[in-house]
C-alpha positions in Angstrom: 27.2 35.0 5.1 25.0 35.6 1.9 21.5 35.7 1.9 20.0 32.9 -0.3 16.3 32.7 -2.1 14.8 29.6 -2.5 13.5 28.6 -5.3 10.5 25.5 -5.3 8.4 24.1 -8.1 6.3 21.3 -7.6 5.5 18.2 -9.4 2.0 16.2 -8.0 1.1 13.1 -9.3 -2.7 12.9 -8.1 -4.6 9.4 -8.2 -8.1 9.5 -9.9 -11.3 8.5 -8.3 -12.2 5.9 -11.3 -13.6 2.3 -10.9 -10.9 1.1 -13.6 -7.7 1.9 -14.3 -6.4 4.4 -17.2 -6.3 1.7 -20.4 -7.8 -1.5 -18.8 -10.6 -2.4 -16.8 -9.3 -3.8 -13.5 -10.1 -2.7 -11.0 -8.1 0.4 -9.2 -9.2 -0.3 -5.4 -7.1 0.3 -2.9 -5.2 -3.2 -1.6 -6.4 -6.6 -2.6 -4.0 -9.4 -2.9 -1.2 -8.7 -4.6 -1.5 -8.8 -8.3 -4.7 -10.0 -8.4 -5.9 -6.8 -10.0 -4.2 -7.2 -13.5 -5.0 -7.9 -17.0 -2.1 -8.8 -20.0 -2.8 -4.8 -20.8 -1.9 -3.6 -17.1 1.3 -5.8 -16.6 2.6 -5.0 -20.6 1.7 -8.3 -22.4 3.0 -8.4 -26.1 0.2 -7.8 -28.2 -2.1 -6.0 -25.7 -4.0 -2.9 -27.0 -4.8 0.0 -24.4 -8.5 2.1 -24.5 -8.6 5.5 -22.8 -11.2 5.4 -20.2 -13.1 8.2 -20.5 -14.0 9.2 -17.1 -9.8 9.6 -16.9 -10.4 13.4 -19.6 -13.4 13.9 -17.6 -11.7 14.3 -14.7 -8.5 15.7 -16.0 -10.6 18.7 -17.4 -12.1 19.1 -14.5 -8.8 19.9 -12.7 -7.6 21.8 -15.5 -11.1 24.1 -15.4 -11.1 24.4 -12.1 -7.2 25.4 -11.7 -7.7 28.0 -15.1 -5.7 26.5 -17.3 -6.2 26.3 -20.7 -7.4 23.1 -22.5 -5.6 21.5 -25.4 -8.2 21.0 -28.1 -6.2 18.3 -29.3 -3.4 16.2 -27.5 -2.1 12.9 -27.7 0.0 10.1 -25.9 3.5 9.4 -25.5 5.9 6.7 -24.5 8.3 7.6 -22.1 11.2 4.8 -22.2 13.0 3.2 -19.0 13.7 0.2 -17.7 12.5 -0.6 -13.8 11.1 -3.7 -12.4 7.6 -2.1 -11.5 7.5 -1.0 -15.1 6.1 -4.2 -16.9 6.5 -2.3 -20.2 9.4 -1.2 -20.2 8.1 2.3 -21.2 5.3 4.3 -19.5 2.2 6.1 -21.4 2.4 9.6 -20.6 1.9 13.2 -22.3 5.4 15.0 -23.4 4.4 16.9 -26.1 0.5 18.0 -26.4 -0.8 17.6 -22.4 -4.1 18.1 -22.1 -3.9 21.0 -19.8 -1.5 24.2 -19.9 -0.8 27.2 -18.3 -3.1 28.0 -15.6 -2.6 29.0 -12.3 -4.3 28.5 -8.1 -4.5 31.2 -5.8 -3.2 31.0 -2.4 -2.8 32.5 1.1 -0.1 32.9 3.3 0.9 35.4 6.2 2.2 37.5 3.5 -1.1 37.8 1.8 -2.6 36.8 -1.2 -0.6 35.3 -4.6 -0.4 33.3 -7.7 1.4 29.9 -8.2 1.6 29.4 -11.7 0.8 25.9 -13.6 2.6 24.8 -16.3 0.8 21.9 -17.4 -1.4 19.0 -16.3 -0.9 15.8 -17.9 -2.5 12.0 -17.7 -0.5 9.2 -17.4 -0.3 5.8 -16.0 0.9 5.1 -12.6 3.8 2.0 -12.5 3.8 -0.8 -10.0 4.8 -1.6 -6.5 8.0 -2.5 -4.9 8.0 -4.6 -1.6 11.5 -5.2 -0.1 11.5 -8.5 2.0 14.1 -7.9 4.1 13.6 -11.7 6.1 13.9 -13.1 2.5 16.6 -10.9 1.1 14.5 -10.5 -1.7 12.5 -7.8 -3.4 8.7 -8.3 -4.6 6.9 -6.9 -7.5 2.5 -5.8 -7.3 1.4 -4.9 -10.2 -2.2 -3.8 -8.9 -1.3 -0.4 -9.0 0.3 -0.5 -12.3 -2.5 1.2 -15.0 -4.2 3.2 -12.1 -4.7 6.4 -13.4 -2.9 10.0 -13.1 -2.9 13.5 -13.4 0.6 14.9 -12.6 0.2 19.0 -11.8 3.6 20.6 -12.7 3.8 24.1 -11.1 6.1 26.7 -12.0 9.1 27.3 -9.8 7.0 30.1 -8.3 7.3 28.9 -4.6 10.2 30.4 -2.0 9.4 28.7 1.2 8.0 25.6 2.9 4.7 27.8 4.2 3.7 28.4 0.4 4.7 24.9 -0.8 2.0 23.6 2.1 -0.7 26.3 1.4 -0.6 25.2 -2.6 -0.7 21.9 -1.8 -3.4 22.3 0.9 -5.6 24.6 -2.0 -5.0 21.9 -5.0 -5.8 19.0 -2.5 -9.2 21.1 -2.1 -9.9 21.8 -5.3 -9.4 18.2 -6.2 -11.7 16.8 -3.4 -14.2 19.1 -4.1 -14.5 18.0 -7.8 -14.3 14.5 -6.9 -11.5 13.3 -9.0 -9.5 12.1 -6.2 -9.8 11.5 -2.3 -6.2 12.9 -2.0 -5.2 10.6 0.9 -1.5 10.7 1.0 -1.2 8.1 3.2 -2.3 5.5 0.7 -0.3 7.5 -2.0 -3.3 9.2 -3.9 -1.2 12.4 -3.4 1.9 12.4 -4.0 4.2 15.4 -4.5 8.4 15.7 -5.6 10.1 18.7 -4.8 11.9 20.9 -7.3 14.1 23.0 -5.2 17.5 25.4 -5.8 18.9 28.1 -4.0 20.1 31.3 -5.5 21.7 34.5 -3.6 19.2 37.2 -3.3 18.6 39.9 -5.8 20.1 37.8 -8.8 18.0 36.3 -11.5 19.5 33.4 -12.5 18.2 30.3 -11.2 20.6 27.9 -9.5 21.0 24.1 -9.7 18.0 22.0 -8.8 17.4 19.2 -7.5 14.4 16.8 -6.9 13.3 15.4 -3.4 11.1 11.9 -3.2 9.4 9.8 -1.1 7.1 13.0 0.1 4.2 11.0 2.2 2.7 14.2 4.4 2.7 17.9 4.6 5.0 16.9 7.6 7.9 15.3 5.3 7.3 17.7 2.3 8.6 21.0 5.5 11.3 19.3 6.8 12.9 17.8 3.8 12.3 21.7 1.5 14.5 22.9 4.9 16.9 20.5 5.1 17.7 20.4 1.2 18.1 24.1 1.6 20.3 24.2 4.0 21.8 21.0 2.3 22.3 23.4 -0.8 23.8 26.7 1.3 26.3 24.6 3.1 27.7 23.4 0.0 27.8 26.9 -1.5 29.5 28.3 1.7 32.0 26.1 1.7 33.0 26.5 -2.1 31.4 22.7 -3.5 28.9 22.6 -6.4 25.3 21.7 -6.3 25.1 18.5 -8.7 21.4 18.4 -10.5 20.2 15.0 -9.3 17.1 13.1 -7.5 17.3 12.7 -3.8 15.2 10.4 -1.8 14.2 11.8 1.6 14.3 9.7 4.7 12.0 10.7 7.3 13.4 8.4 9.7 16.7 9.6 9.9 15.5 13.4 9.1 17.9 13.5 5.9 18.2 12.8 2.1 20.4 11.0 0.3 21.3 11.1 -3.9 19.7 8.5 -5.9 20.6 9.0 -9.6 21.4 11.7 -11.9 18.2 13.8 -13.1 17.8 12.7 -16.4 16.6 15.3 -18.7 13.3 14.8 -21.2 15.8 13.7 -23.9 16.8 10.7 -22.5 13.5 8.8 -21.8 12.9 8.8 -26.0 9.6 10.2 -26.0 7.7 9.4 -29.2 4.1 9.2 -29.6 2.1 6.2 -28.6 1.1 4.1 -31.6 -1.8 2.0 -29.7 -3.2 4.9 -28.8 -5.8 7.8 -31.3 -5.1 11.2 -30.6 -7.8 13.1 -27.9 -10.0 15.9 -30.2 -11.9 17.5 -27.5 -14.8 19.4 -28.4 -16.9 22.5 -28.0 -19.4 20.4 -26.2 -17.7 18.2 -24.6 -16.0 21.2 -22.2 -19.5 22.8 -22.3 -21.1 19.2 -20.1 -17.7 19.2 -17.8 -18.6 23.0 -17.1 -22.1 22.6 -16.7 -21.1 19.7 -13.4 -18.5 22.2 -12.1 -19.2 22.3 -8.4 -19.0 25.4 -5.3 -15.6 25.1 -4.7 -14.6 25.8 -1.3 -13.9 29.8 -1.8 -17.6 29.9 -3.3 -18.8 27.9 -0.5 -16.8 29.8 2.3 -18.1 33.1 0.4 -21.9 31.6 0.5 -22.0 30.3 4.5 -20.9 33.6 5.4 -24.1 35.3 3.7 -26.8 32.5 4.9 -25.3 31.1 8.3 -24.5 32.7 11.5 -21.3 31.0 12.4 -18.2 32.2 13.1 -15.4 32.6 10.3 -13.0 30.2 11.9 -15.9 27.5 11.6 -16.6 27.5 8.6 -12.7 27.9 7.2 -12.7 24.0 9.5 -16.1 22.9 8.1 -15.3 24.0 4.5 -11.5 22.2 5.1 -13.2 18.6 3.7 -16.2 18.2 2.0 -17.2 15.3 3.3 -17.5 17.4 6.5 -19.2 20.4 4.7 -21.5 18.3 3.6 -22.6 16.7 6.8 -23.3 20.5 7.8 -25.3 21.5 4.8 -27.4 18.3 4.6 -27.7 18.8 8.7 -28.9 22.2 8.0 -31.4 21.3 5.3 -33.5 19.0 8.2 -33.5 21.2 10.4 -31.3 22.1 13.1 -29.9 25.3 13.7 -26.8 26.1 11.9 -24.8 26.8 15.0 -25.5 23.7 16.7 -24.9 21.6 13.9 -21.3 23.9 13.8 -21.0 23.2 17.2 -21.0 19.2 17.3 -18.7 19.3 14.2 -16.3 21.9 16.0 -15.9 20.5 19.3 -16.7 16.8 19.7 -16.4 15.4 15.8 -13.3 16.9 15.9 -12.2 15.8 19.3 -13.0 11.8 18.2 -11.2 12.3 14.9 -8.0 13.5 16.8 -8.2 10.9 19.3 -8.9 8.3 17.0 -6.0 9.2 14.2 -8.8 9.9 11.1 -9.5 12.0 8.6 -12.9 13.8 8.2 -13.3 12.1 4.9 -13.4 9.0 7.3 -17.1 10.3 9.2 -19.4 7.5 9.1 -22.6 9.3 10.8 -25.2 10.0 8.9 -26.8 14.0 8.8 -30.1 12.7 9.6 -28.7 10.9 12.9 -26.8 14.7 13.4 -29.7 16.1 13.3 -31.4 13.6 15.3 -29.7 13.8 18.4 -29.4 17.8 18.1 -33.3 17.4 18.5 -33.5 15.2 21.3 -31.3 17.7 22.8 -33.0 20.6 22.5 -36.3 19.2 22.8 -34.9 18.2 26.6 -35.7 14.3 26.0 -31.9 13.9 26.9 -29.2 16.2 28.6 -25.9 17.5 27.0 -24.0 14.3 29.0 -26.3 11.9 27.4 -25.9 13.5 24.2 -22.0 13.3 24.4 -22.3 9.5 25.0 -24.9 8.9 22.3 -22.7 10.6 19.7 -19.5 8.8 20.8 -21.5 5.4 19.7 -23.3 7.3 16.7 -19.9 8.2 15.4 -18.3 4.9 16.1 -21.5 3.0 14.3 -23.7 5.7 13.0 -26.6 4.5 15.1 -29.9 5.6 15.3 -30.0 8.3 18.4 -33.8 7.7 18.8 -33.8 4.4 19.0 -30.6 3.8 20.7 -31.9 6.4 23.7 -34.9 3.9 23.9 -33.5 1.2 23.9 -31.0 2.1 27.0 -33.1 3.9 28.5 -31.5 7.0 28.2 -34.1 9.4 28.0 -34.7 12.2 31.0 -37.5 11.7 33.5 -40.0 14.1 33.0 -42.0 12.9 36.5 -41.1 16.4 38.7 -42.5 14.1 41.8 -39.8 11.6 40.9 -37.0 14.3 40.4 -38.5 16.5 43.6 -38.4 13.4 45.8 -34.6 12.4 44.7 -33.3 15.8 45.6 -35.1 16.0 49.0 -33.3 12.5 49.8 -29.9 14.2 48.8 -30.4 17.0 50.7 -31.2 14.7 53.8 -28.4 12.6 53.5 -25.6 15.5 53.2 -26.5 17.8 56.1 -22.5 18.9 55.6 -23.3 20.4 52.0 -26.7 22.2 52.7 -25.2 23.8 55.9 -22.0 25.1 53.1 -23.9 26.4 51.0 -26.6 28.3 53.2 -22.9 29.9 54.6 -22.6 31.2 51.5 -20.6 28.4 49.9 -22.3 28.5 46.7 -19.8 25.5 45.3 -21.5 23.6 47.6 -24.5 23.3 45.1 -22.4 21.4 42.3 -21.9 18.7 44.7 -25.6 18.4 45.4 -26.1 18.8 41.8 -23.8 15.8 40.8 -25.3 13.1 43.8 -29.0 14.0 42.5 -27.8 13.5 38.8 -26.2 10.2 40.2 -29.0 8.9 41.6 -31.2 9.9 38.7 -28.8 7.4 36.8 -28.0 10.7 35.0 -31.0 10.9 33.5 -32.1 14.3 34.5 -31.6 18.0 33.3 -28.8 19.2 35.5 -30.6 23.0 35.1 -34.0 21.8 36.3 -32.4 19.8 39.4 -30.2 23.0 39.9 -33.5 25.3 40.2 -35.0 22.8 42.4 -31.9 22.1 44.8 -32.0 26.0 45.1 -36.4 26.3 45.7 -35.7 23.5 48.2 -33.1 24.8 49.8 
């Protein structure tokens, strides 16, 4: 059999952070009642004039800055023509001709090393509506709250050859993104959104083969399996002596396969022309100077930096610095405080434990740093134990309660009377005669059980270490 190279561009359409959507002002929140978030410019009313909201270039040079492309001085909007129901216009407002961001590039890392993917161009555009297929009614729906919201598609070159560089692109744009703020990247509520470019050529040659493009790309999860199964789509039908046909496939994720959906229709056929309704952009000198000037750390920066000014492993920080929701919850736990390390440690072990057992993202941490760094004190400063503390932070991460006053309030807080605590363990020891005789045997396990009836009696509010020293002195 041949060998094959696969060959992978991307196209990611990215939802921006704004209030308001890209011409109107309605609002661009997630959800709401259907259509109840449009305006006569938003759902294509004749005689309906669209304004560029300005935070839309902000953030679109961001992107482009912070991916090194270059900016286009001066671009403009076009209309790209087609007919769909979720299209109230009848045409969308995009960039063909002058986007406003060209040929720059991301860095990325793989088990291969270190490489380039090339960007050919960021544009802005307008996302369309929303589909809902009642299948009780037989009937298909049409929400327009979407339509307006603004874009940035990111079109890659085809510089990608497997799923493992597609993901680690992806993974370092999503970053990039977040960091800056333009987006929250969530592709579960469809704020990322990627469609794969893919064609498969025999090794060695040049020549690039037929393409085609994969939707419906929800997850990192679906984005692997469908770049391997339209491979192997595309070898079969080379094997066997057929043709790949240049069209858009929609992947299923249910059924683990694609199916075509319509010949890919080349730039030609949407009748770009320029967008009357709409001035051309003139960027100026100044204007990239201010974007510049609120560029952020970026995560490589960031990584770079905790490595110089916190003692904390490497594979904590590459998690911490993985949202920066999460990184920032570190730094501002820092700046209070508590030591780096145990601020990495509640963030390594039990954040991360509740977000996996709970389904969440880190964006989604609702604790405040100065709760963090709260209980890390009444931890170290003894006032509670390290089961106490797990408890406390299970309820401060469910409703970001304050650890001081919720350890009051229950009661929480360790007895510090040693009469109390020396009188407890004596009890124990008289009522488990079996245990003491173990241990003075030379059963040291025997202890841990002693351990665990004092702590139970104490109503677990006692320092397993102190009633440890004490069992031992007593015994």
């Amino acid at each position: 059999m041949k060998q094959y190279e696969t060959v992978i561009g991307l196209e990611v359409h990215v939802e921006l952070a704004t209030r308001t959507k890209i011409f109107c002002g309605c609002s661009t929140a997630f959800g709401g009642r259907p259509n109840s978030h449009t305006c006569p410019v938003c759902t294509g009313m004749p005689g309906s004039l669209p304004v560029l909201n300005r935070k839309v270039l902000e953030y679109a040079v961001a992107v482009g800055l912070a991916t090194n492309c270059h900016i286009t001085r001066y671009c403009k909007f076009d209309r790209k023509n087609y007919f769909y129901p979720d299209n109230p216009q009848n045409y969308q407002i995009s960039q063909l001709y002058l986007p406003i961001c060209r040929d720059g590039y991301v860095e990325i890392e793989t088990e291969e090393g270190s490489r380039k993917v090339g960007i050919h161009e960021i544009h802005m555009e307008e996302d369309a509506g929303k589909l809902i297929h009642d299948e009780w009614e037989d009937c298909t729906l049409v929400d327009y709250n979407r339509s307006g919201v603004p874009l940035i598609e990111i079109v890659s070159e085809p510089d990608m050859r497997s799923a493992e560089e597609v993901i680690a692109y992806l993974e370092k744009l999503r970053l990039i993104i977040q960091y800056l703020g333009a987006s929250d990247c969530k592709l579960q509520e469809g704020s990322m959104r990627a469609d794969v470019n893919l064609s498969v050529r025999e090794a060695g040659t040049e020549k690039f083969g037929t393409r085609t493009e994969m939707k419906n790309l929800s997850s990192f999860h679906s984005i692997e399996r469908a770049i391997e199964g339209e491979r192997n789509r595309q070898i079969d039908l080379l094997e066997s002596g057929g043709t790949v046909v240049q069209e858009t496939r929609r992947w299923d994720e249910a059924k683990n396969t694609s199916y075509a959906m319509r010949s890919k229709e080349d730039a030609r056929d949407y009748r770009y022309f320029p967008d009357p309704d709409l001035v051309p952009v003139s960027i100026s000198e100044e204007f990239l100077d201010e974007i510049r000037s609120r560029q952020p750390e970026l995560r490589t920066e960031k990584m770079k930096r905790y490595r110089e000014e916190f003692d904390i492993p490497d594979y904590d920080i590459e998690i911490i610095t993985g949202s920066k929701h999460m990184a920032d919850i570190f730094e501002e736990t820092v700046a209070l405080g508590a030591q780096p390390k145990k601020v990495s440690n509640w963030l390594m072990v039990e954040t991360l434990r509740l977000l996996k057992d709970k389904e969440m993202d880190p964006e989604d941490i609702r604790f405040s740093p100065e709760n963090l760094a709260k209980l890390i004190a009444l931890t170290e400063g003894k006032a509670i134990n390290s089961t106490v503390a797990k408890e406390v932070f299970e309820v401060m991460f469910q409703e970001n309660v304050d650890p001081e006053r919720y350890v009051e309030e229950k009661g929480l807080r360790m007895v510090s009377d040693e009469g109390a605590l020396r009188r407890t363990v004596e009890e124990v020891i008289a009522a488990n005669p079996k245990s003491v005789e173990d241990y003075r045997n030379g059963k040291e396990k025997a202890i841990g059980f002693l351990v665990g009836q004092t702590m139970k009696a104490m109503k677990g509010k006692a320092d397993p270490a102190s009633v440890t020293g004490l069992l031992k002195e007593l015994l």
